[in-house]
C-alpha positions in Angstrom: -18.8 44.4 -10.6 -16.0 44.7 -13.3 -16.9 45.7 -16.8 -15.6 42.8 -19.2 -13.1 43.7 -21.1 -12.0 40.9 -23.9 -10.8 37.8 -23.5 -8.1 35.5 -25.0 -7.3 31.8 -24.7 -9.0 30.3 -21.0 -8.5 34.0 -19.7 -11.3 37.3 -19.7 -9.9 40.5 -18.7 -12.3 43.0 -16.4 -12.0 47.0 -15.6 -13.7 47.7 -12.5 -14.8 50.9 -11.5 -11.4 52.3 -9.6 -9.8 51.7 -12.8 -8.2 48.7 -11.9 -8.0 45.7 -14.5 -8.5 41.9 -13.2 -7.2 38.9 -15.1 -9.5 36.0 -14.2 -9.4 32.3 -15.4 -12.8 31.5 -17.3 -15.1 28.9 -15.4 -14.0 25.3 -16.3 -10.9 26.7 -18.1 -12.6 26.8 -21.7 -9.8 27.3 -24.0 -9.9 29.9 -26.9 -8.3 31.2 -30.3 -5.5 34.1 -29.4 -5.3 36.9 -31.6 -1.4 36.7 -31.7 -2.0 32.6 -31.9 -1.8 29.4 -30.0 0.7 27.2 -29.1 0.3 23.3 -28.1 -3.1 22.4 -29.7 -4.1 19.2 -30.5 -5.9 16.7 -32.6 -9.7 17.5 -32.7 -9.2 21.0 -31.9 -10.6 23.4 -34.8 -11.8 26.7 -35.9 -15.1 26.3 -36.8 -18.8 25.5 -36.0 -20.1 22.6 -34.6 -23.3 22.7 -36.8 -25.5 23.3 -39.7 -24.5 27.0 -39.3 -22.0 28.5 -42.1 -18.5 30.0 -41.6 -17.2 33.3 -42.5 -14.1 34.8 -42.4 -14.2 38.8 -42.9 -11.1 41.2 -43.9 -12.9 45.4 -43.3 -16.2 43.8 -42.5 -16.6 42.2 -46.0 -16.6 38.7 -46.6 -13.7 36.9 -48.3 -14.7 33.4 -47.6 -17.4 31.2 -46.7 -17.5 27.2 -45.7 -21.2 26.0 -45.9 -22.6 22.8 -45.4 -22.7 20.1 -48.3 -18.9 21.2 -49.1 -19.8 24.6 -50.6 -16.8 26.7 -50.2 -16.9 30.5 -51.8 -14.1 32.2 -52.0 -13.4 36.1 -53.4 -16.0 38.8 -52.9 -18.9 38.6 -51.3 -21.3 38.7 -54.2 -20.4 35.2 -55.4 -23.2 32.7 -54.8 -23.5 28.9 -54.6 -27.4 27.7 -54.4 -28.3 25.9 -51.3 -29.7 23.2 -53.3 -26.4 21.7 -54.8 -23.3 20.1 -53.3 -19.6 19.8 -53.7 -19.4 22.9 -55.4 -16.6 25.8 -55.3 -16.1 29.3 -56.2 -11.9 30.1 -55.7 -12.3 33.9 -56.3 -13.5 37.0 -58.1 -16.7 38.7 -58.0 -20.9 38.2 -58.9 -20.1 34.2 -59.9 -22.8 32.1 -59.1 -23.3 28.2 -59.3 -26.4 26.0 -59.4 -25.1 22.6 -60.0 -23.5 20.5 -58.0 -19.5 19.6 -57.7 -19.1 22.8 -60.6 -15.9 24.9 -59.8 -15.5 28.8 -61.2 -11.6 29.3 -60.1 -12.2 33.3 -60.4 -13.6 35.7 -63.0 -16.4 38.4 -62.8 -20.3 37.3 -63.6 -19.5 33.9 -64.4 -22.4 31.6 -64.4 -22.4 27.7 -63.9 -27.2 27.3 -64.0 -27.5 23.4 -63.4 -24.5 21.9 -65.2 -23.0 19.5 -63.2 -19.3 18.9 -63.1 -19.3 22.1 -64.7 -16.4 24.6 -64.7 -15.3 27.6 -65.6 -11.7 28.9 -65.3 -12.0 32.7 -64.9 -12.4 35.3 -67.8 -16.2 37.3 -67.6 -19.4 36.7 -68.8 -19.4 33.5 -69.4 -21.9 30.8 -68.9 -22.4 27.4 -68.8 -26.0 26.4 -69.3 -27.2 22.5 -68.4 -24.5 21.2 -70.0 -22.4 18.8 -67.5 -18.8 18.6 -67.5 -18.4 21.4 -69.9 -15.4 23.9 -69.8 -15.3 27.0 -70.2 -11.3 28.1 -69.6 -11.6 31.6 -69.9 -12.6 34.5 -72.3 -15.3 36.6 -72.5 -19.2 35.7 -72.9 -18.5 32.3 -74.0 -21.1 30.4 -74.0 -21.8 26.2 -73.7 -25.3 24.1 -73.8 -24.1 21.0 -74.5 -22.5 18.3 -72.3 -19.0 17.2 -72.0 -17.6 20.3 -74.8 -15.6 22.8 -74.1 -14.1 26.2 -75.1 -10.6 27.4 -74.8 -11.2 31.4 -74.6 -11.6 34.1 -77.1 -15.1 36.2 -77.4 -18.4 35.6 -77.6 -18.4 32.4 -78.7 -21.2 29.5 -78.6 -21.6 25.5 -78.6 -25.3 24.9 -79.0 -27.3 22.6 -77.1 -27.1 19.1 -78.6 -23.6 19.6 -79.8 -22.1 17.6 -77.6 -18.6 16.6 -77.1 -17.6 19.3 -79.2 -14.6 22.1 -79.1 -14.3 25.9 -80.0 -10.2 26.6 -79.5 -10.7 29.8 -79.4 -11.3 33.0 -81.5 -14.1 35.4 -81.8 -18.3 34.9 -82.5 -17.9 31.0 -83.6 -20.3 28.6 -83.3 -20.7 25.3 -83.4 -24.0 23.6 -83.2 -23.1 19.5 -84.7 -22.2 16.9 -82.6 -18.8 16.5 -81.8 -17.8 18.8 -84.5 -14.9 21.5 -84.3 -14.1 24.8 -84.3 -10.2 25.3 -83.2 -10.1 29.2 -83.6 -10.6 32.2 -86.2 -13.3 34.1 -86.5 -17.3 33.6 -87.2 -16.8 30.4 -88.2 -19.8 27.6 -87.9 -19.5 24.1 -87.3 -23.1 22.4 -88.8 -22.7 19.3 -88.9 -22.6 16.5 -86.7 -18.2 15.8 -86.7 -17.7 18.7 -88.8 -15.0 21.4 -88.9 -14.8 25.1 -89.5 -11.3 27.6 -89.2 -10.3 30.8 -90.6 -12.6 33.3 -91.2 -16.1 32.8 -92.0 -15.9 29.3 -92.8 -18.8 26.4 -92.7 -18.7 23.1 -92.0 -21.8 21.0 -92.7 -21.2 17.4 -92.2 -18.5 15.2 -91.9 -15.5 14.2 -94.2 -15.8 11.4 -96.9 -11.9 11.6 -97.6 -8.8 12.6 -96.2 -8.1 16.3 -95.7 -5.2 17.7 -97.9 -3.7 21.3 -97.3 -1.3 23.1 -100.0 -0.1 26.3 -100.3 0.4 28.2 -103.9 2.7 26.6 -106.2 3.0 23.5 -104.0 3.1 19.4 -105.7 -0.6 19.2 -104.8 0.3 15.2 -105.7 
């Protein structure tokens, strides 16, 4: 009996012990994937499983993506994690990102962290974290940091919305926090946001409630009028 050898498309290949090699049809012509590719398939016809099994796909043994049931996909290195418990979710790339709410996206980025934020994302950058806030953003940066729902943060480091200050914004900038509702905070540095529509830039600035007047900016030996 020949010793199988591989096989490709509806054919399985067979040494036998001579040293001669057999090409034989498979039983019921069951057609396959070729490794140099496939001409003249069809409608219907796919790569994949046919059920609640997931899908890898594998460059030097080591996971680059996964498809998983409930439209998880993970992309990047194998340490990213989407929990089994959410749906609709993505990770598009990097390393150690995990998700655990459902249809969240992290595009790329290392230790990223969407923990049961729906709607969530987070566009890349490290260390960042999005905490049961839904339909916060995060777009980059490093340790940034949201709790509260629909807010979001542009980049920078180490920067913080608080829970219950939702619909808020930090632009940007370095260890600023905001912590009102709605309130502002479009860059600079350890600048705080208080108060509920409240706004804080430069350096070390505080904003405790909201404006009873409009806002008027001057520079030395302008008409203040």
């Amino acid at each position: 009996m020949g010793r199988p050898l591989f096989g490709l498309n509806s054919m399985i290949q067979c040494m036998y012990p001579d040293g001669t090699i057999q090409t034989t049809a498979l039983s019921g012509g069951v057609p396959g994937w070729g490794l140099n590719g496939n001409a003249g398939t069809v409608n219907g016809q796919f790569i994949g499983t046919t059920d609640s099994q997931r899908f890898d796909i594998r460059v030097n043994n080591r996971r680059i993506a996964r498809f998983q049931t409930r439209n998880r996909i993970l992309l990047g290195d194998q340490s990213n994690s989407i929990s089994d418990t959410v749906n609709d979710s993505v990770i598009g790339g990097g390393a150690s990102n995990t998700i655990s709410g459902y249809s969240a996206t992290i595009s790329g980025g290392e230790f990223n962290d969407i923990i049961s934020a729906g709607a969530a994302t987070i566009g890349g950058g490290l260390l960042n974290t999005v905490l049961d806030a839904p339909h916060a953003v995060i777009a980059g940066g490093y340790e940034n940091h949201i709790e509260a729902s629909t807010s979001f943060v542009g980049g920078g480091y180490v920067n913080r919305i608080e829970s219950g200050a939702f619909n808020s914004v930090i632009g940007g900038g370095v260890q600023n926090v905001v912590n009102g509702e709605a309130a502002v905070v479009p860059g600079g540095r350890e600048n705080m946001a208080a108060g509920n529509l409240s706004f804080a830039a430069g350096n070390h600035a505080h904003g405790s409630r909201s404006p009873t007047r409009r806002w008027k900016c001057w520079k030395p030996g302008w008409n203040r009028g």
